[in-house]
C-alpha positions, 0 to 999 in steps of 0.5 A: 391519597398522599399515603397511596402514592407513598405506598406506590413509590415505595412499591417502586423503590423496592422494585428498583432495588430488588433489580438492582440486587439482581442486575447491578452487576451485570450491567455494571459490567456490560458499562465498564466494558462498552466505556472501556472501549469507549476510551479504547477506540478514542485513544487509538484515534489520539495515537495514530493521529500522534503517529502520522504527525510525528511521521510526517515531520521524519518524511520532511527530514527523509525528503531533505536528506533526498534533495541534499543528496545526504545519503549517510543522513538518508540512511540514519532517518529512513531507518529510524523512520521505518523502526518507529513508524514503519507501519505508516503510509509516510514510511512506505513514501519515504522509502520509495524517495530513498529508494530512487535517490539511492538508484540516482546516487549509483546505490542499488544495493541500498536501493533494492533494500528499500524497494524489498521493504516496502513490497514486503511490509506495505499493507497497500497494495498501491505501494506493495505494486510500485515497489515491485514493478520498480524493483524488477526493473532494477532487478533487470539492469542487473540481469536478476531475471529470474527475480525479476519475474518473482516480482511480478508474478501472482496479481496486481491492482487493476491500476497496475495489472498492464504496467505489470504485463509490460515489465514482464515482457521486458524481462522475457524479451531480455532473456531472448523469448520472443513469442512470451515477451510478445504475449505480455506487451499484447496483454499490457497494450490491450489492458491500457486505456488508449488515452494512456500515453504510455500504450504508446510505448507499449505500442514501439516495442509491439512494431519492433517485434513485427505486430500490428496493433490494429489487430490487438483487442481493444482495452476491455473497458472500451470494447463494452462501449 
């Protein structure tokens, strides 16, 4: 009995290592591979934990210069920040901070270069829509319409799509073209939930062209109720 089993798990054994011959490398591979991603995916997690918390400690130093009113240590940190965490979302909050202290600060330049950057390299929409809409109301003031509506053409997120229209109707109403302008706040106005204290506003510039909201469409979202 004993010699019988001996034989079976030699059997075994030969088996094993006749697949082994076969398969052992492959499947050593195919390991490497999987626990080489393995170790991949867990150092990118370990790296951009280590990014957003050394990130985090320069959105602290941006902020502190923002307060301060330190424009020079402003410009130092916000620059160092972008090239070393650019693709952060605290560098993304940095700049829209630095953006409106520089604006406060009597720097549009300086402001519009913050806003520029964040519309263009932000891979948030949210982010990429308030710059946009901040910095084609900068682009106003300065009577850069044309620009202005570069800004806000093409889609915005659905959160923003009726701030959108509103600015757009700004720009238009500011270059004089009445009938457009009136188009866009009628759009912003029907977008825009009535709870939304803003409509308001919307609504004031609506009268002050001589149209009755009454007669807007309801907000797409009430009018299924």
């Amino acid at each position: 009995m004993a010699k019988h089993l001996d034989l079976e798990e030699q059997e075994q054994l030969d088996e094993l290592k006749h697949f082994w011959k076969r398969y052992g490398n492959l499947i050593s591979s195919v390991l490497i591979v999987v626990l080489g991603a393995v170790a991949a995916w867990n150092g990118y997690q370990y790296w951009q934990r280590s990014q957003a918390a050394q990130a985090s400690v320069m959105y602290d130093e941006v902020e502190r210069a923002a307060q301060s009113g330190d424009l020079a240590k402003l410009d130092r940190t916000l620059a160092d920040m972008k090239d070393r965490f650019g693709r952060t979302t605290y560098a993304q909050q940095a700049a829209l901070l630095a953006a409106r202290t520089y604006y406060e600060k009597s720097k549009p330049d300086s402001a519009k270069a913050a806003l520029v950057w964040v519309a263009e390299q932000s891979a948030d929409e949210g982010y990429q829509a308030v710059a946009k809409l901040r910095l084609a109301g900068l682009l106003l003031e300065t009577k850069a319409y044309d620009e202005a509506l570069q800004q806000l053409a093409g889609n915005f997120p659905s959160d923003f799509a009726a701030l959108a229209a509103d600015r757009r109707g700004d720009v238009l109403a500011a270059q004089g073209k009445k009938d457009e302008a009136k188009a866009q706040y009628q759009k912003a106005y029907a977008e825009m939930q009535e709870r939304v204290e803003y409509r308001r506003l919307v609504e004031v510039k609506l009268n002050a062209m001589g149209v009755d909201v009454s007669k807007t469409p309801a907000p797409a979202a009430e009018a299924k109720k």
